[in-house]
N, C-alpha and C positions, 0 to 999 in steps of 0.2 A: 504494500500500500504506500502511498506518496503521507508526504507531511501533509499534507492538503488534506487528506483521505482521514490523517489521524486523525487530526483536526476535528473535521466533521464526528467522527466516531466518538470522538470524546467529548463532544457537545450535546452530541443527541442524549450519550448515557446520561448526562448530568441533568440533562431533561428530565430522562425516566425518572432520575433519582427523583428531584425534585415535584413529579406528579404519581412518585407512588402511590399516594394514598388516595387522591382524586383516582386513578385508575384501576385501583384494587381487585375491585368483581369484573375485569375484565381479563384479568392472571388468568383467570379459569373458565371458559367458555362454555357456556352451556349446549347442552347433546341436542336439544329440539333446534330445527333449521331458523325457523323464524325470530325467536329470541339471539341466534348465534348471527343474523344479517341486521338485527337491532344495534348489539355489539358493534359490529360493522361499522354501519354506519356513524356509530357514537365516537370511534377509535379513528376513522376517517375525519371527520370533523376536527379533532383534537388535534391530528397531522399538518391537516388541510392550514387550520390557522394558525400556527407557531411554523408556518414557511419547512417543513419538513417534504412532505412529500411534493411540492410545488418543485420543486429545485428538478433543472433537468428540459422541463417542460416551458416552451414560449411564453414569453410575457403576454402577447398578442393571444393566447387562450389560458388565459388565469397563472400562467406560471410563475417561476424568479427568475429566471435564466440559467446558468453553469452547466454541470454535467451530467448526464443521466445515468453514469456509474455512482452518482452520491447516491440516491435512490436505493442502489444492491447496497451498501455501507451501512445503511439506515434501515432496512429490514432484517440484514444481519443482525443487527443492534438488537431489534425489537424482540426478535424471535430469542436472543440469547439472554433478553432480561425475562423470559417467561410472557411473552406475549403472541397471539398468532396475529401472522399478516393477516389487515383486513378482507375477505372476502373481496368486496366491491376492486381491490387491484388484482387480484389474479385475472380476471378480462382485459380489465383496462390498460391492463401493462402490454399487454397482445393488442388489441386492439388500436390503442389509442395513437399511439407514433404514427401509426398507417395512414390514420384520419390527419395529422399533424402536415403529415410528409405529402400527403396526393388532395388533401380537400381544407389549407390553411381556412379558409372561411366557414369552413363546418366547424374549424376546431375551436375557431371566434367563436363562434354563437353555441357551440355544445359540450365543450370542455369541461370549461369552470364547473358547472353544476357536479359534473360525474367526478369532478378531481375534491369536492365536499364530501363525497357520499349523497345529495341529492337524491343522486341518478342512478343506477344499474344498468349497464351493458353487459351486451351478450354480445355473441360471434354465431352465426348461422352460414358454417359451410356444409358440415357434414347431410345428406339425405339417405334414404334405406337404400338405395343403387346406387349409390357416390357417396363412397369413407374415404380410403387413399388415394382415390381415383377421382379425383375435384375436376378434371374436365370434363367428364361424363354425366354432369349434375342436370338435373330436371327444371328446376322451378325457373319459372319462365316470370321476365317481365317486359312487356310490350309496351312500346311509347303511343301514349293516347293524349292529348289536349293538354299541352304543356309539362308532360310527366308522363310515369308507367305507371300501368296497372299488372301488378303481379300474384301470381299465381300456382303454389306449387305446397311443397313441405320440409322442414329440416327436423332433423331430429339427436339429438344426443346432445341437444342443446346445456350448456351448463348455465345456472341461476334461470334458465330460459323461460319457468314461469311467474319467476318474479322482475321480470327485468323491466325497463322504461326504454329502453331501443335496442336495437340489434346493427350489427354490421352483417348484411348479408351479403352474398355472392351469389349472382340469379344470369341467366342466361339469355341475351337480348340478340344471340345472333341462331344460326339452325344450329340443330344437333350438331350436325356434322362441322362444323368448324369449331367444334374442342374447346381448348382455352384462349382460341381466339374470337370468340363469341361471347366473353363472359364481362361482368361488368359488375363492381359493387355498388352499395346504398348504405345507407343510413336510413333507417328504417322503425318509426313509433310505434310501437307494440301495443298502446290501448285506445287503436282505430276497431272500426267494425270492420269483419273480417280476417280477423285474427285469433285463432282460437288455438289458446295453450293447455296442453294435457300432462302434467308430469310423470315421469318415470322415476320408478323406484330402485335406486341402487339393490345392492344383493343385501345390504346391511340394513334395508329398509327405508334408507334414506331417500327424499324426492328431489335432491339437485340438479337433476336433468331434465329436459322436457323435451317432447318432438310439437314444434309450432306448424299451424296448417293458415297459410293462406290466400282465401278468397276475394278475387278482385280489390285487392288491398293497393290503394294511390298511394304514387312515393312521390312528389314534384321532382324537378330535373335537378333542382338546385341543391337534392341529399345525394347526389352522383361523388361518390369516392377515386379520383381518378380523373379518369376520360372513357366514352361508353366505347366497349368493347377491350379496352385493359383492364378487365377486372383480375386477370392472370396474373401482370405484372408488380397488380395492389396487394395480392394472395400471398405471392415470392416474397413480397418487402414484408408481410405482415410475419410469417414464419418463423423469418428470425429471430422478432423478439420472441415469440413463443420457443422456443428454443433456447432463448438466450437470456432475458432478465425473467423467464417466467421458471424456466429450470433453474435458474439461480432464486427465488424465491424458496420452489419447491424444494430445493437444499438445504437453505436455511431450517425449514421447517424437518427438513427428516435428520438434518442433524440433531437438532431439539430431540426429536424420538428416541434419536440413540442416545443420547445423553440421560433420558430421561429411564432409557430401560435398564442402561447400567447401574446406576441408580438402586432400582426398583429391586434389579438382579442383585445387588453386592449386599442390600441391604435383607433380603430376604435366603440367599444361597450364599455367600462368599464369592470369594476366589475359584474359580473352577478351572478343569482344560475345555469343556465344552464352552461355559464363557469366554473363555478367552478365543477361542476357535472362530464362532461366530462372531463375535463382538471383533477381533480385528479384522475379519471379511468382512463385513457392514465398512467395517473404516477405510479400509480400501478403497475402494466401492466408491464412498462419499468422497474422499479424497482426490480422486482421475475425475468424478465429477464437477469439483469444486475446479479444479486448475483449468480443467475446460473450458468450462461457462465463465469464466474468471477473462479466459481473453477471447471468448466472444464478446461478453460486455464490454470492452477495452474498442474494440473495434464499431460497435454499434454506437459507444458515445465517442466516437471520432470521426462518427459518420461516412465509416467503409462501410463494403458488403460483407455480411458474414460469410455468404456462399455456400457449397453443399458441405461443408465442413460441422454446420450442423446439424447434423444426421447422427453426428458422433456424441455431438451433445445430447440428444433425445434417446439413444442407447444407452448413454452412460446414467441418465436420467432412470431409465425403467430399471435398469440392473441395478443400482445404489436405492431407490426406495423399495423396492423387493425384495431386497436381501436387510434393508433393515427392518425390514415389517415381520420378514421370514426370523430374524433375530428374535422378534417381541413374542414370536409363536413359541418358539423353540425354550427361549428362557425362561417368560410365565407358565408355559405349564397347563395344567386343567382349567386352571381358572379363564385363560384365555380364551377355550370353550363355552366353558359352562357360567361363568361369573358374572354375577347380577351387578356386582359394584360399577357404578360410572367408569370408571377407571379401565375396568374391563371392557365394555362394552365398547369403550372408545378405542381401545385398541384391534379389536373385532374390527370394526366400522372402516378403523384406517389401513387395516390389512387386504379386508375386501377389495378397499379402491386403487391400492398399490397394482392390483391385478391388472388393472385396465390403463397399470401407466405405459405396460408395450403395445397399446394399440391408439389411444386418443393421442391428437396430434400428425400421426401419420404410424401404420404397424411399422412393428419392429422388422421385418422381413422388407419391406417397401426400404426402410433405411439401411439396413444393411446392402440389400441391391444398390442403392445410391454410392455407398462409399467404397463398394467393389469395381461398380461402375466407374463414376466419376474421381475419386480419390487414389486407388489405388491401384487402379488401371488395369486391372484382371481380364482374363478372357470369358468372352460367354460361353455361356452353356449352352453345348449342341445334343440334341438325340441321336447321332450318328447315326441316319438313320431309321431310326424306329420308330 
């Protein structure tokens, strides 16, 4: 880290310090969704006005200016004084640069509110026939009297029934011209025609949703882009999802691990098995951390990350899965069977670890990418058969 960086790090702790007690019942998050996006939005707020999570972000959309690596500095921070990032940034941190970088006048007028907590965004690429495969996507919107009307379904929507817009990705050209027919929006989710159904994770949880909509107006003026670059809007957006969002996601499963050893030393000791897993988890966490470490370097320098993060969304699924695989291994029955909150949350975060090699783009789609493109391999032939 730069003296700059320290800097920042040890301002923000001082913060914490100074509002531990105003922020107290937010140490411990509550298990029901809707209480835990209250949080949210309380913990955003709190960011939003003591200039913390502004930094990074345009003055021309609510920002302070500087660098969008303080941001990873200051969720490290957060996460390591016992607090979780707020909900409301895991979207936004993917989403938002996108809107910054291809529609600055959306970012003018839409920003601000969603960098409070206001607002909730969501991201609407994925459909039931287009997961990894985003040029194949269905939902169509047609230009009618100064704007589209559009028409289709996304689904694996995250916060998706609670959210105040979507950034979606719909298809304005024929089938057949792939990802050069695609075009994003900015898109209000409580017009008519818009109808949200949530899905239930395996843990019970309804953070997902698949949205359906019917003859739903966007005016021309929510175009993210230029019509028919929506491919191009996709590419820029990926990175940060790969890049300040898996550095997020690190922050937080480092937490886990720290919190299972913990849990482990103070319940079992010293063990070989502890130790077995517990330095595979760290591992793990560690090739993730250096990765994502200079992606962000390079996204707040305003390079392209390139397909290089393929590697960071790899290292992503394998380092929360083997630390979640740790919390199984360690706790024990309880982690089954165990009514305590404590348990259950660990349940909850194991389940969804599962679906970290496939949201975002599958594990097998990025590994073909850095075989491909990275490291120049040959294809695979049937010889024949």
């Amino acid at each position: 880290m730069s003296p700059a960086g320290d800097d920042i790090t040890g301002s923000f702790a001082a913060a914490l310090a100074d509002a531990r007690d105003a922020l107290v019942d937010l140490r411990k998050p509550p298990h029901d969704l809707d209480s835990q996006m209250v949080n949210s939005r309380r913990l955003m707020r709190w960011l939003h006005d003591r200039s913390w999570t502004t930094r990074g972000w345009p003055t021309s959309a609510g920002g302070t200016g500087g660098s969008s690596a303080d941001r990873g500095r200051i969720y490290d921070r957060l996460v390591a004084d016992g607090y979780s990032i707020p909900d409301h940034l895991f979207v936004l941190e993917v989403v938002g640069p996108a809107v910054v970088n291809h529609a600055p006048e959306l970012a003018r007028r839409f920003l601000p509110r969603a960098l409070t907590g206001e607002e909730l965004w969501s991201q609407g690429f994925s459909e039931p026939e287009a997961g990894s495969d985003l040029a194949s996507l269905r939902t169509r919107a047609v230009e009618s009297e100064g704007g589209y009307v559009i028409n289709g379904q996304k689904v694996w929507t995250s916060y998706g029934a609670r959210a105040d817009k979507i950034v979606l990705l719909a298809r304005t050209g024929t089938t057949e011209s792939r990802h050069r027919g695609l075009t994003m929006f900015l898109v209000d989710l409580d017009q008519v025609g818009v109808e949200r159904r949530p899905i239930a994770l395996a843990s019970g949880r309804e953070e997902l949703a698949e949205i359906f909509f019917t003859d739903v107006r966007v005016d021309s003026d929510r175009i993210i882009g230029e019509v028919g670059g929506g491919w191009a809007v996709a590419m820029d957006l990926l990175q940060y999802e790969r890049g300040i969002y898996a550095w997020m996601r690190m922050a937080t499963t480092t937490a886990h691990l720290r919190q299972i050893v913990r849990r482990s030393s103070k319940e079992q000791g010293a063990s070989p098995t502890a130790d077995r897993v517990v330095g595979r988890a760290y591992l793990h966490l560690a090739a993730l951390r250096a990765r994502t470490f200079s992606t962000l370097g390079k996204l707040a320098r305003g390079e392209t990350a390139g397909p290089e993060t393929s590697i960071d969304k790899v290292l992503l699924a394998t380092a929360e899965q083997s630390v979640l695989d740790a919390a199984r291994e360690l706790i024990g029955a309880q982690f089954v069977i165990g009514d305590d909150p404590e348990d259950v949350h660990w349940r909850e975060e194991w389940w969804y670890s599962r679906a970290a090699s496939v949201y975002g783009g599958a594990g097998e789609i990025q590994r073909t990418i850095i075989a491909d493109r990275l490291l120049g391999l040959p294809k695979e032939h049937d010889n024949g058969r």
